[in-house]
C-alpha positions in Angstrom: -29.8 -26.4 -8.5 -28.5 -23.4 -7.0 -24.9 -24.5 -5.5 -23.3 -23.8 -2.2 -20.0 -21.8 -3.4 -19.0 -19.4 -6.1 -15.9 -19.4 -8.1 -13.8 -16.2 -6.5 -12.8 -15.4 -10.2 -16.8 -14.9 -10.6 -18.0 -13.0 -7.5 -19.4 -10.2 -8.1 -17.5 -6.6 -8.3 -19.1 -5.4 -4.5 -16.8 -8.2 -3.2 -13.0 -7.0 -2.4 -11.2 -10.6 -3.4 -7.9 -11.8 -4.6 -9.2 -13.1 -8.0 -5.7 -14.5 -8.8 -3.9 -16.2 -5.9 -6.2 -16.5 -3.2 -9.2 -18.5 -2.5 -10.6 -20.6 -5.3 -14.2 -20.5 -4.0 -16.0 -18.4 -1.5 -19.5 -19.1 0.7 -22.5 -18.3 -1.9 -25.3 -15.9 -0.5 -28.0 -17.4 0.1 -31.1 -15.7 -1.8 -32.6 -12.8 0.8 -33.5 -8.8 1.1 -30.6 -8.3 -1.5 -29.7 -9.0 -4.4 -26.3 -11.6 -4.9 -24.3 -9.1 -6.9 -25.3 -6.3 -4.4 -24.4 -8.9 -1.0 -22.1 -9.4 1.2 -22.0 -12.9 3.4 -21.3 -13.7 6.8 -18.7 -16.0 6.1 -17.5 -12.9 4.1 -17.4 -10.8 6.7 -16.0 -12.8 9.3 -13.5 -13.8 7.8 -12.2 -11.8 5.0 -12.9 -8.2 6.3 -13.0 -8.2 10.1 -10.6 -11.0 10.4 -12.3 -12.9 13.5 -12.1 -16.2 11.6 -10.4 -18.5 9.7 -12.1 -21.3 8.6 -15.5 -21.8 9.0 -16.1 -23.6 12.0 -14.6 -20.9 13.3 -17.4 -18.1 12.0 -20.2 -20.9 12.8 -18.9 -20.7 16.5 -19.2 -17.0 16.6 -22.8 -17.2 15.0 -24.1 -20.0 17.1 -23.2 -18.1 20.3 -25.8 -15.2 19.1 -23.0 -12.8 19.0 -23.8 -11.0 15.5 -26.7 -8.9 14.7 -27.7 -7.7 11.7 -30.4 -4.5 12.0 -30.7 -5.5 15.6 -31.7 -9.2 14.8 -29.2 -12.0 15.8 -28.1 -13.9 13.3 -27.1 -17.7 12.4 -26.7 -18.5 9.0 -23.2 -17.5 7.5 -24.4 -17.3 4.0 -26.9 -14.6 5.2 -26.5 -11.9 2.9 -26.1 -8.2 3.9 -26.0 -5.3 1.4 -26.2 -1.5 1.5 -27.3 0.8 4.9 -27.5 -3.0 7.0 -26.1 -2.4 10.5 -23.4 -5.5 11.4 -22.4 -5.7 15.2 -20.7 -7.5 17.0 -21.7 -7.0 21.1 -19.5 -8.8 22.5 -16.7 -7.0 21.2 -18.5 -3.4 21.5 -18.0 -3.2 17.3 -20.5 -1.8 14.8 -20.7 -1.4 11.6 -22.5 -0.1 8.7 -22.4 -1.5 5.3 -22.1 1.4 2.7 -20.4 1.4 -0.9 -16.8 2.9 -2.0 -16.0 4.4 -4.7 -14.7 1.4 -6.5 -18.5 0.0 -6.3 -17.4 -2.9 -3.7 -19.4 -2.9 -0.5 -17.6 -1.7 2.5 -18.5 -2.3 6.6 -17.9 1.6 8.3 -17.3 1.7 11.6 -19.9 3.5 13.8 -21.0 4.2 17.3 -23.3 1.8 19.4 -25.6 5.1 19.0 -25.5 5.1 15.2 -26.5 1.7 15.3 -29.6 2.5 16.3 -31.0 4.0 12.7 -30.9 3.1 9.3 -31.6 5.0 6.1 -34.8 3.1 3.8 -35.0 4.2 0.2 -38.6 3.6 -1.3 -38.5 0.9 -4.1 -42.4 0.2 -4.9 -45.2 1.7 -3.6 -48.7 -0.4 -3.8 -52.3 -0.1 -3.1 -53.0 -2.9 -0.5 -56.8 -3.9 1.5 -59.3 -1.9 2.9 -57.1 1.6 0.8 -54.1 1.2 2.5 -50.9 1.6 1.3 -47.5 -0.5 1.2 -44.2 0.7 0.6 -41.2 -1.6 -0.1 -37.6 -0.1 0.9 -34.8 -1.4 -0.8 -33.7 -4.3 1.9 -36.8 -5.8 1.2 -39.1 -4.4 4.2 -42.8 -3.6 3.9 -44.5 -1.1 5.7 -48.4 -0.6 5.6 -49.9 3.1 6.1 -53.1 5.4 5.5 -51.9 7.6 3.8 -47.9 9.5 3.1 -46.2 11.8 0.7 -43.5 9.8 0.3 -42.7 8.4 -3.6 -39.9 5.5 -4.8 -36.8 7.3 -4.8 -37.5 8.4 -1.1 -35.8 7.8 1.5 -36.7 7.3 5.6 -35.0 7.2 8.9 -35.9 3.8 10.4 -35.3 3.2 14.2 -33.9 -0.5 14.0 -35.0 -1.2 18.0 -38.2 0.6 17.8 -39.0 -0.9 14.3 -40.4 2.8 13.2 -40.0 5.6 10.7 -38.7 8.7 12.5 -38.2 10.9 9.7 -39.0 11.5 6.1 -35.8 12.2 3.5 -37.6 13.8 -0.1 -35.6 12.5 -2.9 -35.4 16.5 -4.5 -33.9 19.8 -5.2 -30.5 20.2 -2.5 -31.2 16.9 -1.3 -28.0 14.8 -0.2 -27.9 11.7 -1.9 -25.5 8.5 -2.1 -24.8 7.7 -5.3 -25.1 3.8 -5.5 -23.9 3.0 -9.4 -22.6 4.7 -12.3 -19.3 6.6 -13.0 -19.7 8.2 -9.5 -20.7 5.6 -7.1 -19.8 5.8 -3.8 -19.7 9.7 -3.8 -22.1 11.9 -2.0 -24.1 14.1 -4.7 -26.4 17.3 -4.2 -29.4 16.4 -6.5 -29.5 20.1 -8.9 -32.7 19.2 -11.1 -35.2 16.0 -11.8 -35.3 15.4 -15.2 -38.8 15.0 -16.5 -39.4 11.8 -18.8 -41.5 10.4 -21.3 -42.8 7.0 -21.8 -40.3 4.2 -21.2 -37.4 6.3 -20.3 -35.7 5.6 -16.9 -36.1 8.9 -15.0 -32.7 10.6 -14.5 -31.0 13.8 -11.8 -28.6 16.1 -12.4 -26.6 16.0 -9.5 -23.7 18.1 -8.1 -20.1 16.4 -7.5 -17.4 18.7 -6.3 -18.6 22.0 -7.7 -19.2 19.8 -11.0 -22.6 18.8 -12.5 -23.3 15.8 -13.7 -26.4 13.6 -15.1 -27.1 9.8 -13.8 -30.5 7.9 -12.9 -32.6 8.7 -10.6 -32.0 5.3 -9.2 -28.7 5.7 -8.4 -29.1 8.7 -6.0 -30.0 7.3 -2.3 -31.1 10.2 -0.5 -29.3 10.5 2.8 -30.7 14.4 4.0 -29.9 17.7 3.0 -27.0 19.8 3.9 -25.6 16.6 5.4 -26.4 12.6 5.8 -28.9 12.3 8.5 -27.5 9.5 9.8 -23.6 8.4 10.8 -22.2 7.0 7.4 -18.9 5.8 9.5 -15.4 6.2 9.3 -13.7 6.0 5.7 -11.0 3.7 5.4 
């Protein structure tokens, strides 16, 4: 049986919490788009990053009045779990955010404009052959989308509009592309993908990507392409 809190000595790394001092236990995610060690809930949110809330009566209040979105759909539940490129605002007090990763691997909300708001980068995670020869891709926050026909592979990336529920533009995972590393020694950094390193077998295909005027080899998982000279969407204000 799945319980209802987690020990704050045993949250996951993504989590910025006081392991020693603070809260014993804090709100488990409930099982959704991401994974629990890649998540960040509500409650969380509320109440340990934006500071709106104290307790959770509090946070339920702000939920139950349909005043938090997350990727344009309201949202009730404050064990919802949001994780990488989700769009978090709160309308009523004109704030957005978008959840992105530091470089200490803990997930961070960045501030951005009501504008920004409006997109959101997908990275392809599977790619299937579906009915009548179409074909479904699965991005990385669990979405499906069925097509005819693309170019795109898993390790790309789109531009989604969130309001419009539509790809707007295609992001190649290759050569010069901009890419957000999302684990490894590196994660949180933006790369510039060099070379794909071809495989064999079983081995987990890798890049060599560029850090700073330094190259550098990590997996091909790990690089979340974001455009090419620059990110094609707002990534937000660092802290």
């Amino acid at each position: 049986m799945v319980r209802n809190h987690l020990a704050t000595i045993a949250a996951p790394k993504t989590l910025r919490t006081e392991r020693k001092g603070g809260e014993k236990w804090i709100a488990r995610v409930r099982p959704g788009a991401h994974p629990l060690h890649r998540s960040l809930t509500l409650n969380y949110i509320l109440k340990n990053v934006l500071k709106h809330a104290t307790s959770t009566k509090e946070i339920n209040k702000i939920l139950y009045e349909k005043n938090l979105t997350v990727d344009k759909k309201i949202r009730l539940d404050h064990k919802f779990g949001v994780g990488l490129m989700d769009v978090v605002e709160i309308e009523k007090l004109g704030e957005a955010y978008r959840v992105l990763l530091n470089n200490n691997g803990e997930l961070v909300l960045r501030k951005i404009t009501k504008k920004d708001s409006e997109l959101k980068i997908l990275q392809v995670v599977k790619k299937t052959m579906i009915k009548k020869g179409k074909l479904q891709l699965t991005f990385h926050d669990g979405r499906n989308l069925s097509v005819d026909k693309t170019k795109l592979n898993i390790g790309d990336s789109v531009i989604f509009d969130l309001g419009k529920k539509q790809v707007v533009k295609e992001i190649p995972l290759e050569n010069n592309s901009l890419a957000l590393l999302s684990g490894g020694k590196h994660i949180g950094k933006l790369a510039t993908i060099k070379d794909i390193i071809k495989v064999k077998n079983l081995e987990k295909p890798k890049v060599v990507v560029d850090i700073d005027g330094k190259e550098y080899i990590t997996l091909m998982s790990y690089a979340f392409a974001v455009g090419k000279n620059k990110p094609e969407v707002n990534l937000g204000e660092k802290e």
